[in-house]
KOLTOR-618105 format. One record per atom (N, C-alpha, C): residue in three letters; z, y, x negated; residue number from 1. Coordinates in Angstrom, 3 decimals, padded with zeros to 6 digits. Example, Ala and Ser with C-alpha at 12.3 -4.5 7.8 and 13.67 -1.06 7.14 Angstrom:
BEGIN
<r><r>ala</r><c3>007.800</c3><c2>-005.690</c2><c1>-013.190</c1><k>1</k></r>
<r><r>ala</r><c3>007.800</c3><c2>-004.500</c2><c1>-012.300</c1><k>1</k></r>
<r><r>ala</r><c3>007.800</c3><c2>-003.300</c2><c1>-013.200</c1><k>1</k></r>
<r><r>ser</r><c3>007.080</c3><c2>-002.250</c2><c1>-012.850</c1><k>2</k></r>
<r><r>ser</r><c3>007.140</c3><c2>-001.060</c2><c1>-013.670</c1><k>2</k></r>
<r><r>ser</r><c3>007.870</c3><c2>000.030</c2><c1>-012.900</c1><k>2</k></r>
END
This chain:
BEGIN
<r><r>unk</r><c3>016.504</c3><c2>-044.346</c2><c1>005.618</c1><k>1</k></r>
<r><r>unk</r><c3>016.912</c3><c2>-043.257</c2><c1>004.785</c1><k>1</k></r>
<r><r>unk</r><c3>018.417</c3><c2>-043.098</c2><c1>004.994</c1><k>1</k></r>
<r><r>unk</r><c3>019.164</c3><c2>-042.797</c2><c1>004.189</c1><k>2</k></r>
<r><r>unk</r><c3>020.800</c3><c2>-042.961</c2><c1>004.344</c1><k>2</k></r>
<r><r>unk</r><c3>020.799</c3><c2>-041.102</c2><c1>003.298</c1><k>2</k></r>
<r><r>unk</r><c3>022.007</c3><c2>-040.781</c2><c1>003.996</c1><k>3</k></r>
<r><r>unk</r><c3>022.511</c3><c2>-039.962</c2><c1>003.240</c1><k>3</k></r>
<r><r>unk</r><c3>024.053</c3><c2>-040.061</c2><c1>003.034</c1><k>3</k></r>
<r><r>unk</r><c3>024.532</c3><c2>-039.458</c2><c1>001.661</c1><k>4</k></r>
<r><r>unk</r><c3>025.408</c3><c2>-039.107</c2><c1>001.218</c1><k>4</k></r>
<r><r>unk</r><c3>026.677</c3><c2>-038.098</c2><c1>001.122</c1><k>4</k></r>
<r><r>unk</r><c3>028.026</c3><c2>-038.552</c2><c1>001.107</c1><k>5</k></r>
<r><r>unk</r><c3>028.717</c3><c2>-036.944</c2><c1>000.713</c1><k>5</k></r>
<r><r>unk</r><c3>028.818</c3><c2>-037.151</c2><c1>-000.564</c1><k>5</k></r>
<r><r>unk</r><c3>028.095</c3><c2>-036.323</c2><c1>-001.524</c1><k>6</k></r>
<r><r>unk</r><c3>028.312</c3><c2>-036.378</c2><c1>-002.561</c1><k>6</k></r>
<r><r>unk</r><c3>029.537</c3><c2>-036.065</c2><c1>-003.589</c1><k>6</k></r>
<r><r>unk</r><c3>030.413</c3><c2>-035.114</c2><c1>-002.857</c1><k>7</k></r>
<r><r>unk</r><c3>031.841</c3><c2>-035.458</c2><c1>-003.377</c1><k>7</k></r>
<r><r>unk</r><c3>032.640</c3><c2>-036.756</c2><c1>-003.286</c1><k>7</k></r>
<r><r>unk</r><c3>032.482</c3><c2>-037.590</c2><c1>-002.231</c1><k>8</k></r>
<r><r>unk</r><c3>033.611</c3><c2>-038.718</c2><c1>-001.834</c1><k>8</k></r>
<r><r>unk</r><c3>032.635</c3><c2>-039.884</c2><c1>-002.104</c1><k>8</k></r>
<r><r>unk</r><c3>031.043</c3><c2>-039.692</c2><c1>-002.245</c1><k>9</k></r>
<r><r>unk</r><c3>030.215</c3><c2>-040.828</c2><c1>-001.856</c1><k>9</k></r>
<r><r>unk</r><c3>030.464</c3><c2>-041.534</c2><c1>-000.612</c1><k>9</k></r>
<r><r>unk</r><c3>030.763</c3><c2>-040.848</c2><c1>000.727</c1><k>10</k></r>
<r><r>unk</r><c3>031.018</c3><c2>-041.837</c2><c1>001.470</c1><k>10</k></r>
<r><r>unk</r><c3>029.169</c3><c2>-041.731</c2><c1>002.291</c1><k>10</k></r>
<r><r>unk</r><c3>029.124</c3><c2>-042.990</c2><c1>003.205</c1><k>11</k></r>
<r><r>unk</r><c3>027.859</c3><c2>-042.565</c2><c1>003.673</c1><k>11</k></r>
<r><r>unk</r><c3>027.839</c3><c2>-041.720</c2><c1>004.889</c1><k>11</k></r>
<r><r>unk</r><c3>026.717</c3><c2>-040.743</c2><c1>004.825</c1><k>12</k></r>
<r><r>unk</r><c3>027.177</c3><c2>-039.715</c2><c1>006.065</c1><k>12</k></r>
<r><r>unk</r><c3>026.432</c3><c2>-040.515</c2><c1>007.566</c1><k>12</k></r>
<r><r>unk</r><c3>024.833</c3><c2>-040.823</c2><c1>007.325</c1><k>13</k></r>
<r><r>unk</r><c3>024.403</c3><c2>-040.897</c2><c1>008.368</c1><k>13</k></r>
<r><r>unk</r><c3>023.259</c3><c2>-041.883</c2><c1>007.932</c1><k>13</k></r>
<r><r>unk</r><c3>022.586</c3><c2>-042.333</c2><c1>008.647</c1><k>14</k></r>
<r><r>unk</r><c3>021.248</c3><c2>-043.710</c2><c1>008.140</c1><k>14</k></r>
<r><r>unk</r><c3>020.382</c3><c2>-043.084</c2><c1>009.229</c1><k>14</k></r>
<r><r>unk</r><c3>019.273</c3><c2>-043.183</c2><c1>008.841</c1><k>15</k></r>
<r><r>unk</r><c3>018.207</c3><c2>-042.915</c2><c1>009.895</c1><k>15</k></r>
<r><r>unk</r><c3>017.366</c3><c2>-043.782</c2><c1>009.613</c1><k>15</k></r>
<r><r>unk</r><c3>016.189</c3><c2>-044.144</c2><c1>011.076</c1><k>16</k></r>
<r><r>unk</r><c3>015.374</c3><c2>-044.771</c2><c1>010.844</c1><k>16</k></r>
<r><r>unk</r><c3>013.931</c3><c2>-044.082</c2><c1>010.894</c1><k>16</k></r>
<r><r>unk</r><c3>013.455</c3><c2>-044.904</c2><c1>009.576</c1><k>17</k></r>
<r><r>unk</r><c3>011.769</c3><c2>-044.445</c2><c1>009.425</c1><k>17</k></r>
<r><r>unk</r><c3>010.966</c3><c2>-045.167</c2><c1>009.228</c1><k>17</k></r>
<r><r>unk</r><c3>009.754</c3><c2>-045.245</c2><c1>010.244</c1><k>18</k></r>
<r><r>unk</r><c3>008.630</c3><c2>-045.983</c2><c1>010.298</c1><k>18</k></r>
<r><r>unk</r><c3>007.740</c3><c2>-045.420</c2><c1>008.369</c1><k>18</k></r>
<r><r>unk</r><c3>008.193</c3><c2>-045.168</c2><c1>008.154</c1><k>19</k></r>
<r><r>unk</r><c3>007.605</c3><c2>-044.756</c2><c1>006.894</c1><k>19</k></r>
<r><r>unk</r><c3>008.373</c3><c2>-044.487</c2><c1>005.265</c1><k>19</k></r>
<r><r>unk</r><c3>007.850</c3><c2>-044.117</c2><c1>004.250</c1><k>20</k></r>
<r><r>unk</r><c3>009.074</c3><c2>-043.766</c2><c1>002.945</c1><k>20</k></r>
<r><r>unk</r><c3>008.610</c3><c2>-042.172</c2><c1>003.164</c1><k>20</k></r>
<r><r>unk</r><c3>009.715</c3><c2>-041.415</c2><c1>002.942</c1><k>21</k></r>
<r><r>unk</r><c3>010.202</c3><c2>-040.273</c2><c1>003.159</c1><k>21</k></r>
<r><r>unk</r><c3>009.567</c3><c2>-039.405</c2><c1>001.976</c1><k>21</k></r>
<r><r>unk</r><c3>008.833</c3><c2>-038.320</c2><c1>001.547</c1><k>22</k></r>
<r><r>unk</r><c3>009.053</c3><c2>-037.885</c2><c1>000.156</c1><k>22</k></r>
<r><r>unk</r><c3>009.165</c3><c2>-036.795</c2><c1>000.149</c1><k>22</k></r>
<r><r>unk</r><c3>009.886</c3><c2>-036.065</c2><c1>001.268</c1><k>23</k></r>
<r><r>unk</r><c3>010.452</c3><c2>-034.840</c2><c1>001.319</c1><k>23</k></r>
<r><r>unk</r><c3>011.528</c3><c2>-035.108</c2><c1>002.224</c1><k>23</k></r>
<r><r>unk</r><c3>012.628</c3><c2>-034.867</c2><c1>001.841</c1><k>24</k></r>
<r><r>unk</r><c3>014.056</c3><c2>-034.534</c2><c1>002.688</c1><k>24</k></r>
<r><r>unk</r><c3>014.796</c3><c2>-033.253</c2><c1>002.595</c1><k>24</k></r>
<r><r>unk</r><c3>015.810</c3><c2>-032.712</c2><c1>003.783</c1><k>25</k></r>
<r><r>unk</r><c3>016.119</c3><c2>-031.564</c2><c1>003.559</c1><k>25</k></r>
<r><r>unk</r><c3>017.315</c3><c2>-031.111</c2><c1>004.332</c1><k>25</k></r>
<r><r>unk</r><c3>017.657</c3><c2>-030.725</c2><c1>004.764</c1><k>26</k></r>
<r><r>unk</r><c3>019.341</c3><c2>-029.897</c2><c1>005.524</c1><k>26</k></r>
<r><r>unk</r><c3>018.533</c3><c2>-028.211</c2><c1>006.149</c1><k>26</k></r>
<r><r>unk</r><c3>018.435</c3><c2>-028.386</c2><c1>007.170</c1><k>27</k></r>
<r><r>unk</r><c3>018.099</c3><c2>-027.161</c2><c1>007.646</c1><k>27</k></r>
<r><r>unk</r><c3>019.428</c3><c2>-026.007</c2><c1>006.985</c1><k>27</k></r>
<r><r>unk</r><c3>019.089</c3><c2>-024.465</c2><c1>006.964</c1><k>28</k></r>
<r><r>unk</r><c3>019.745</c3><c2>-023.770</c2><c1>006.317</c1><k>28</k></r>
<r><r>unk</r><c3>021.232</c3><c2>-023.754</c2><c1>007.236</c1><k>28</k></r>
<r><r>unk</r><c3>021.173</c3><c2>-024.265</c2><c1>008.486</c1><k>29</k></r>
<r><r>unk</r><c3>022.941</c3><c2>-023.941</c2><c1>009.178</c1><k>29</k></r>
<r><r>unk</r><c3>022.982</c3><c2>-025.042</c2><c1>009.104</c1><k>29</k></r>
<r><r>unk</r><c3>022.482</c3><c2>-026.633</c2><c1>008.313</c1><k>30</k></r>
<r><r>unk</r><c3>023.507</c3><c2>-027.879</c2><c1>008.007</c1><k>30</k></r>
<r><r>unk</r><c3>023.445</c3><c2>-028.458</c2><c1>009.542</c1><k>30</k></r>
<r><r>unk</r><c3>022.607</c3><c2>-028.142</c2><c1>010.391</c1><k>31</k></r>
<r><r>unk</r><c3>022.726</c3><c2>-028.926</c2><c1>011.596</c1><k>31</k></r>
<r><r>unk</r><c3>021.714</c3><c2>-029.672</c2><c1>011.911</c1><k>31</k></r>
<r><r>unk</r><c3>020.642</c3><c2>-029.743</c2><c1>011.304</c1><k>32</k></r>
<r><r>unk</r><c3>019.540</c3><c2>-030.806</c2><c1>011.319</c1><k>32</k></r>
<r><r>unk</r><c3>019.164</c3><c2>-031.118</c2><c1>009.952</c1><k>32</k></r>
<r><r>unk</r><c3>018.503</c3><c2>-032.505</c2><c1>009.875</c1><k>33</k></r>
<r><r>unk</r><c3>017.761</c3><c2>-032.652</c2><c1>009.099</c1><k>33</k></r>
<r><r>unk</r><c3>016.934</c3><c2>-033.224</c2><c1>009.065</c1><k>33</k></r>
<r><r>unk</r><c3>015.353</c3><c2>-032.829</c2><c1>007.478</c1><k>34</k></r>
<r><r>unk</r><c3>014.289</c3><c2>-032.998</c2><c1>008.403</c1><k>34</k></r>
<r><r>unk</r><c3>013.958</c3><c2>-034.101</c2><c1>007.170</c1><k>34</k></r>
<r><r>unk</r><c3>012.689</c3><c2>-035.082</c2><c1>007.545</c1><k>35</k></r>
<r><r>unk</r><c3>012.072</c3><c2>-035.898</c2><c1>006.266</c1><k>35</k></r>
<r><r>unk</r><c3>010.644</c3><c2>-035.491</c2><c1>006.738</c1><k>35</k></r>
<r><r>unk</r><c3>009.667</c3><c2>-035.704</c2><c1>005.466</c1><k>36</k></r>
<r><r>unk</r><c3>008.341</c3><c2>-035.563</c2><c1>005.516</c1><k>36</k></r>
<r><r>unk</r><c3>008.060</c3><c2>-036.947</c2><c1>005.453</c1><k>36</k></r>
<r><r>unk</r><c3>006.625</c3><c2>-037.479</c2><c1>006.094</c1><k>37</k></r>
<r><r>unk</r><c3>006.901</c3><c2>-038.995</c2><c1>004.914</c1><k>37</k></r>
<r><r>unk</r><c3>005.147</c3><c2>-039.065</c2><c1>004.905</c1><k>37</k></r>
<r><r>unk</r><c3>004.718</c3><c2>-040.555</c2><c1>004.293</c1><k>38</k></r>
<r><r>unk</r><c3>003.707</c3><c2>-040.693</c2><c1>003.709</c1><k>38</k></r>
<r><r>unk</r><c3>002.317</c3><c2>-040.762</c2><c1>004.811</c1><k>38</k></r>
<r><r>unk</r><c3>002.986</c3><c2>-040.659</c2><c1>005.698</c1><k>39</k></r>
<r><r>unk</r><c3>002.153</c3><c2>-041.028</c2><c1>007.242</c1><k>39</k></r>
<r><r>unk</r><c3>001.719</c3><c2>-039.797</c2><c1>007.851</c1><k>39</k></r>
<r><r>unk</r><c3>002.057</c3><c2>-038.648</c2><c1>007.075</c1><k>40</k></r>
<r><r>unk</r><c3>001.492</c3><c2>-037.137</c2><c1>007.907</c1><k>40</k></r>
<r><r>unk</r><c3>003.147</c3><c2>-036.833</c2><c1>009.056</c1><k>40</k></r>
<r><r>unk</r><c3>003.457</c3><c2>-037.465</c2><c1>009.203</c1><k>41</k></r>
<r><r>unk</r><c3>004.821</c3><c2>-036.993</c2><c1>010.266</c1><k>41</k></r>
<r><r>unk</r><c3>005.761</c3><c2>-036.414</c2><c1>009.687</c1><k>41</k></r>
<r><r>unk</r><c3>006.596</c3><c2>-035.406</c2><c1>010.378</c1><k>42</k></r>
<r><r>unk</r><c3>007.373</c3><c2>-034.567</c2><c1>009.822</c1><k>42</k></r>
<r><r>unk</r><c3>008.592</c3><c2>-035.292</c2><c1>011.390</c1><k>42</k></r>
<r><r>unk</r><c3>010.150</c3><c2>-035.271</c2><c1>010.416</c1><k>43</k></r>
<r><r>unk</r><c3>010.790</c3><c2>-035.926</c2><c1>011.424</c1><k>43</k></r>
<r><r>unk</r><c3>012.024</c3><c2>-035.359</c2><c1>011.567</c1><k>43</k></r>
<r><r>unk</r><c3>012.829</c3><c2>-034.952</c2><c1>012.371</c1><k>44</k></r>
<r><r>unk</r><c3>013.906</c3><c2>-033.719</c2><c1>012.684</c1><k>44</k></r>
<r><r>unk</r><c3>015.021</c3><c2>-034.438</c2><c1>013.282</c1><k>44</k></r>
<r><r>unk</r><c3>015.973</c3><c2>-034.672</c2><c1>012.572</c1><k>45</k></r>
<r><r>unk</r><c3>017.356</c3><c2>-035.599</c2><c1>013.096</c1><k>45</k></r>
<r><r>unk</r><c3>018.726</c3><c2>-034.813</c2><c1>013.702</c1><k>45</k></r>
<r><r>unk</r><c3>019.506</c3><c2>-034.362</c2><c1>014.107</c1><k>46</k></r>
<r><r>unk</r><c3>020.335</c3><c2>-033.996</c2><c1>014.185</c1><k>46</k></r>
<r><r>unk</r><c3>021.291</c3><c2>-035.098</c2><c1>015.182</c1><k>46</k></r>
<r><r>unk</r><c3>021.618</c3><c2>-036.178</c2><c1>014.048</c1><k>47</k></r>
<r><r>unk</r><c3>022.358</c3><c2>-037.169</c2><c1>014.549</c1><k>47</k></r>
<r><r>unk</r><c3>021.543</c3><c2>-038.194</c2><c1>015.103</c1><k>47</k></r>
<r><r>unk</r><c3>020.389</c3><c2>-037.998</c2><c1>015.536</c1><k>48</k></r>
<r><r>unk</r><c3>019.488</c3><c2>-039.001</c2><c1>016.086</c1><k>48</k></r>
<r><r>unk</r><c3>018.086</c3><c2>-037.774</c2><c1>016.197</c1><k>48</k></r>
<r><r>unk</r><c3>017.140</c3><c2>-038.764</c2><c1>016.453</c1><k>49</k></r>
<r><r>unk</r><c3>015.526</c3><c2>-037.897</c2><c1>016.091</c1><k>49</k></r>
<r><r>unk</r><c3>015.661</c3><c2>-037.396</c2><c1>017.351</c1><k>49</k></r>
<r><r>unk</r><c3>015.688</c3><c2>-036.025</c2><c1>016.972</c1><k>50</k></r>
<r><r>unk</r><c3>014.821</c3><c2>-034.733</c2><c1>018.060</c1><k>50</k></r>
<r><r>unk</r><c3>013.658</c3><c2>-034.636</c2><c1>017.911</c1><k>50</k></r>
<r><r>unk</r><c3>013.043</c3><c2>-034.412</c2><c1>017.131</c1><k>51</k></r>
<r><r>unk</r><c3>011.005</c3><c2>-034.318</c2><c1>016.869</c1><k>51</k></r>
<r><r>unk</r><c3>010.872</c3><c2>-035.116</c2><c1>016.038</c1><k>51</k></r>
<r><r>unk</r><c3>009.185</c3><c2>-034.764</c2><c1>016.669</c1><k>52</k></r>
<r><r>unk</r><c3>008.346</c3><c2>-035.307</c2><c1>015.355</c1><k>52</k></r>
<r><r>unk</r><c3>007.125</c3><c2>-034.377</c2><c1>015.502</c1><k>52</k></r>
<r><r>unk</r><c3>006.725</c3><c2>-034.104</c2><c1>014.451</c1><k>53</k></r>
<r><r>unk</r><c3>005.973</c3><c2>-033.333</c2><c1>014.338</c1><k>53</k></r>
<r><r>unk</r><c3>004.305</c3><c2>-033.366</c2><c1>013.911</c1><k>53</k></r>
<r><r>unk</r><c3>003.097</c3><c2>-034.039</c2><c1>014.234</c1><k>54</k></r>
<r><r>unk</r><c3>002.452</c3><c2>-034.658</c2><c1>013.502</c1><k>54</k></r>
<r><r>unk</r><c3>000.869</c3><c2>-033.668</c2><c1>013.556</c1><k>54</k></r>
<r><r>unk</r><c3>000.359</c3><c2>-033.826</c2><c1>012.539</c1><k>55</k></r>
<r><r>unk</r><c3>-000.970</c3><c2>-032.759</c2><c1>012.242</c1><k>55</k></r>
<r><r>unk</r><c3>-001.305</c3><c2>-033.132</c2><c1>010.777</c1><k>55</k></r>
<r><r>unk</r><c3>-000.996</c3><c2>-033.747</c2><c1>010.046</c1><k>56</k></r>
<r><r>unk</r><c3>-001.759</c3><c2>-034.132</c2><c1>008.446</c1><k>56</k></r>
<r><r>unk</r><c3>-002.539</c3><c2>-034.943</c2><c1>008.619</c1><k>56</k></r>
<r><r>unk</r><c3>-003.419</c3><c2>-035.151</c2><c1>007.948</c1><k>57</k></r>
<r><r>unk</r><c3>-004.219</c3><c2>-036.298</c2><c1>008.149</c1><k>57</k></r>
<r><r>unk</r><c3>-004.154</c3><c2>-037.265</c2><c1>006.897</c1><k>57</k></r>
<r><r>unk</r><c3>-002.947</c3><c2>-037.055</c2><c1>006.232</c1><k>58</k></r>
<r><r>unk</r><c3>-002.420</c3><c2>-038.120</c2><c1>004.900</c1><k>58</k></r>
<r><r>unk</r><c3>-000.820</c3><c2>-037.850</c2><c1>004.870</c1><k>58</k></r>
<r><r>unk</r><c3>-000.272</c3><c2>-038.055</c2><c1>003.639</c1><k>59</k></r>
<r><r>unk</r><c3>000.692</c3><c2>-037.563</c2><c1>003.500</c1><k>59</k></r>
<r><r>unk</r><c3>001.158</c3><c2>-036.302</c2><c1>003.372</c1><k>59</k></r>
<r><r>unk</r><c3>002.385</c3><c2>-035.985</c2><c1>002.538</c1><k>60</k></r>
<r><r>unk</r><c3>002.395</c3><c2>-034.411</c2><c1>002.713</c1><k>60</k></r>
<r><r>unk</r><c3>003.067</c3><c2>-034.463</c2><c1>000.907</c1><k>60</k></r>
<r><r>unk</r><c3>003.215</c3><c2>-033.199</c2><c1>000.358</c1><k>61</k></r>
<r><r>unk</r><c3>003.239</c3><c2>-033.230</c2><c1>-000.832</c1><k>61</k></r>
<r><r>unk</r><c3>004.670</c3><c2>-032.064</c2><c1>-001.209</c1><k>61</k></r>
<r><r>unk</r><c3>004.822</c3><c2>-031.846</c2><c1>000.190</c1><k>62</k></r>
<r><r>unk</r><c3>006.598</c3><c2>-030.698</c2><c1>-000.020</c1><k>62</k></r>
<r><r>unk</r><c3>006.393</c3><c2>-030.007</c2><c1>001.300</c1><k>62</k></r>
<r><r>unk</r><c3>007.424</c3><c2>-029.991</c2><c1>001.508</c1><k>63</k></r>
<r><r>unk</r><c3>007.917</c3><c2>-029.384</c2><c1>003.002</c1><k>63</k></r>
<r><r>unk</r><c3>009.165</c3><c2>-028.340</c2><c1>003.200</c1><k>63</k></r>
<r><r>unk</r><c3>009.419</c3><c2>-027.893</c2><c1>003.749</c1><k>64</k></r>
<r><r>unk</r><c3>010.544</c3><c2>-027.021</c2><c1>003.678</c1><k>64</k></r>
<r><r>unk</r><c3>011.029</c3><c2>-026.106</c2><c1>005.119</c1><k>64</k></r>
<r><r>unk</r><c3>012.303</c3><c2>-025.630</c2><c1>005.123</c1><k>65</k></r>
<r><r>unk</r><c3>012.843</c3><c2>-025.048</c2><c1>006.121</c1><k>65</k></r>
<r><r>unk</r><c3>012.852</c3><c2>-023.512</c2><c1>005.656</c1><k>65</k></r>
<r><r>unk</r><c3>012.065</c3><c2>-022.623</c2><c1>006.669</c1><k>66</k></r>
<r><r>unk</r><c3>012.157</c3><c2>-020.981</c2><c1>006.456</c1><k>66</k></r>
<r><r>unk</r><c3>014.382</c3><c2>-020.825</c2><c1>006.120</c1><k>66</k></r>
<r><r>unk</r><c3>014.310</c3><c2>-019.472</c2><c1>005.631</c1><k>67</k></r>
<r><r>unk</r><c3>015.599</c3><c2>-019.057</c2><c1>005.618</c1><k>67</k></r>
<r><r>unk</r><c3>016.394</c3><c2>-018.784</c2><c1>006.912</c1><k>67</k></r>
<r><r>unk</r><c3>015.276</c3><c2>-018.463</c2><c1>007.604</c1><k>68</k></r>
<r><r>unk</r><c3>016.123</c3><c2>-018.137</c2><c1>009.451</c1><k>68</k></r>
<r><r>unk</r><c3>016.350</c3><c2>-019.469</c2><c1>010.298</c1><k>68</k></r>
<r><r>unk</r><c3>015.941</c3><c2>-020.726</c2><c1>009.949</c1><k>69</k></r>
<r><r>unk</r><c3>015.992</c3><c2>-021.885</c2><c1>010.289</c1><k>69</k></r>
<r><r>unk</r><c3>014.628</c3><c2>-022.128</c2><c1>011.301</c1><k>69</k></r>
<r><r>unk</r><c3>014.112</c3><c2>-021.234</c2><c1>011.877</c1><k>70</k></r>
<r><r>unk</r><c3>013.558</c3><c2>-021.181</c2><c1>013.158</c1><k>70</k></r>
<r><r>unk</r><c3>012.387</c3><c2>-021.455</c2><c1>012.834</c1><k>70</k></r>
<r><r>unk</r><c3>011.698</c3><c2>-021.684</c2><c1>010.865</c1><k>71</k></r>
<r><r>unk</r><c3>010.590</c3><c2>-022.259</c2><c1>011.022</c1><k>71</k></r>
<r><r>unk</r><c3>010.593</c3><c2>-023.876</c2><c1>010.184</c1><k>71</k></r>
<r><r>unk</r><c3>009.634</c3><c2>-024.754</c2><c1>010.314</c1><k>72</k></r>
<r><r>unk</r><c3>009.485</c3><c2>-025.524</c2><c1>008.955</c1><k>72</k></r>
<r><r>unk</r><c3>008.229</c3><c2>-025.423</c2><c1>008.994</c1><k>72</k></r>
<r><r>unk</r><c3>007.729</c3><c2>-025.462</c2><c1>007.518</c1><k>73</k></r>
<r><r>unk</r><c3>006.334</c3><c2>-025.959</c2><c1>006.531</c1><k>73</k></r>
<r><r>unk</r><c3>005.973</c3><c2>-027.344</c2><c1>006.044</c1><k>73</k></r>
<r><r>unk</r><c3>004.941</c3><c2>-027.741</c2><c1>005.968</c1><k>74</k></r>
<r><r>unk</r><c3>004.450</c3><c2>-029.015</c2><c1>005.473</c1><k>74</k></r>
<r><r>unk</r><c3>003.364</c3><c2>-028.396</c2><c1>004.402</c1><k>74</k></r>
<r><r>unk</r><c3>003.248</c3><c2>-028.835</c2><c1>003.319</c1><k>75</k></r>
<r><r>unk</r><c3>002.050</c3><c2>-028.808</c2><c1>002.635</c1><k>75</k></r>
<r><r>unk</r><c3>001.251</c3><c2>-030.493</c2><c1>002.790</c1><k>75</k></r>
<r><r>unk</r><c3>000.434</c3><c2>-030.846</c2><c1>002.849</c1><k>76</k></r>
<r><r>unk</r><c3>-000.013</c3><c2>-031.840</c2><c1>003.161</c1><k>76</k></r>
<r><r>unk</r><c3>-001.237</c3><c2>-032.554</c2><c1>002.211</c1><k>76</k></r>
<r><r>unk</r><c3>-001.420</c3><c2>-033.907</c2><c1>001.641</c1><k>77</k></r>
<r><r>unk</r><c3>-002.151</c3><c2>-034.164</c2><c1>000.847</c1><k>77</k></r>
<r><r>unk</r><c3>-004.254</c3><c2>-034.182</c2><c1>001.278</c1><k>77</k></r>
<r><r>unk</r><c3>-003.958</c3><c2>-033.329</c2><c1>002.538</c1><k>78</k></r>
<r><r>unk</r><c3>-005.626</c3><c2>-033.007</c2><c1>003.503</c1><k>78</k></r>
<r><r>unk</r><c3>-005.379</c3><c2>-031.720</c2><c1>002.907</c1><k>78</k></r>
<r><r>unk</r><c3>-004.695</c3><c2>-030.784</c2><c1>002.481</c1><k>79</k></r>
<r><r>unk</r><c3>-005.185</c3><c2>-029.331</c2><c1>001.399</c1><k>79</k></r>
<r><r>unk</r><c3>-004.614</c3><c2>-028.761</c2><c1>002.744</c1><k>79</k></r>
<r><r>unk</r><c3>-003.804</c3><c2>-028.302</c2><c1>003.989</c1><k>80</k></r>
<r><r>unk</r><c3>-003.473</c3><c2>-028.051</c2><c1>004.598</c1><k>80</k></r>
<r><r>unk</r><c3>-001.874</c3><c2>-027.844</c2><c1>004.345</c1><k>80</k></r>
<r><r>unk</r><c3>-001.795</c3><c2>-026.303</c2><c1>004.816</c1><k>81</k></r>
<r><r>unk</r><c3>-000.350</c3><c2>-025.996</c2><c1>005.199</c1><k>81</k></r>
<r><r>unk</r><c3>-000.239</c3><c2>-025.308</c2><c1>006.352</c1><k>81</k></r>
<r><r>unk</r><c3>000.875</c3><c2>-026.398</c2><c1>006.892</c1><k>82</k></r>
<r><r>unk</r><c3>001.116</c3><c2>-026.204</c2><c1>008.166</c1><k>82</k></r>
<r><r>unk</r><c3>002.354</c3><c2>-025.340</c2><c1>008.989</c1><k>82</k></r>
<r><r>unk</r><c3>002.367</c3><c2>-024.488</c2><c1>009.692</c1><k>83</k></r>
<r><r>unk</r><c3>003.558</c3><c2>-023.903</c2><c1>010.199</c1><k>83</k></r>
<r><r>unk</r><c3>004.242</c3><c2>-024.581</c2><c1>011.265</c1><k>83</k></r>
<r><r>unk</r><c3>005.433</c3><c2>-025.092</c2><c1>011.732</c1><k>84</k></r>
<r><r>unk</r><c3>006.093</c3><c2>-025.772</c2><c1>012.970</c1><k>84</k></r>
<r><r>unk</r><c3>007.242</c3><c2>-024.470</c2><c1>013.554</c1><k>84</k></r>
<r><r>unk</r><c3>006.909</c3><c2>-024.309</c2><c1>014.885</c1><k>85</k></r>
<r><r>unk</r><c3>007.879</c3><c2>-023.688</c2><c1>015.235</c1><k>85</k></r>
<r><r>unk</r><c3>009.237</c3><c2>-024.638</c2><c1>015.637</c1><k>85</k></r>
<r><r>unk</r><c3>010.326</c3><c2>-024.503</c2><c1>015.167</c1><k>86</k></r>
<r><r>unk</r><c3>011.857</c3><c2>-025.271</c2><c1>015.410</c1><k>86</k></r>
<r><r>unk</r><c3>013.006</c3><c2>-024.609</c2><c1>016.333</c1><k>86</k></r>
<r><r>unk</r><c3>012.456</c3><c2>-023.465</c2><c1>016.739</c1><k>87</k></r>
<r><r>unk</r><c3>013.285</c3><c2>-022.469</c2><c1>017.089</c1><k>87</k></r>
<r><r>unk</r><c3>014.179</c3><c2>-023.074</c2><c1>018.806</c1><k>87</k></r>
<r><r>unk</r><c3>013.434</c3><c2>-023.983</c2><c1>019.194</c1><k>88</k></r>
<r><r>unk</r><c3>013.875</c3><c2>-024.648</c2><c1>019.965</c1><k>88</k></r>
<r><r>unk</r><c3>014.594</c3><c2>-026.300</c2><c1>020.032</c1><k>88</k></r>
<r><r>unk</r><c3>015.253</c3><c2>-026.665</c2><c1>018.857</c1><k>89</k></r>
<r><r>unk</r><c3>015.704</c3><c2>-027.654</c2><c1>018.276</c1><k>89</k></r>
<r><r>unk</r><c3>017.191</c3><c2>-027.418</c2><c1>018.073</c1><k>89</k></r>
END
């Protein structure tokens, strides 16, 4: 997974994933970021992987970071939504 500055196009950062990603995101203070991918894992980078987060039993179908940063969500293709506490990341 590679990301972008989308003003300059330069590349910001590449990460590696045992999987294809189909949720990506920027925590709300821009200091982590997270991917969902097709494998049930939820994956938390800030420059290199801090977590992983795992409890789906398929993929996941949208994921997201609360507004206070301190939570993330998975919706998951098992009919499950999941809460992760991050508050320690």
């Amino acid at each position: 997974m590679r990301v972008w500055d989308a003003e300059t196009g330069a590349l910001l950062h590449t990460f590696e994933t045992p999987d294809e990603q189909n949720w990506t995101g920027y925590a709300p203070d821009g200091k982590t970021f997270a991917g969902a991918g097709w494998n049930g894992a939820i994956r938390i980078w800030g420059g290199a992987l801090l977590k992983t987060f795992e409890g789906h039993t398929g993929g996941m179908n949208s994921a997201g970071y609360a507004p206070d940063g301190k939570t993330f969500w998975s919706a998951g293709n098992d009919g499950t939504v999941l809460f992760w506490d991050i508050s320690d990341i």
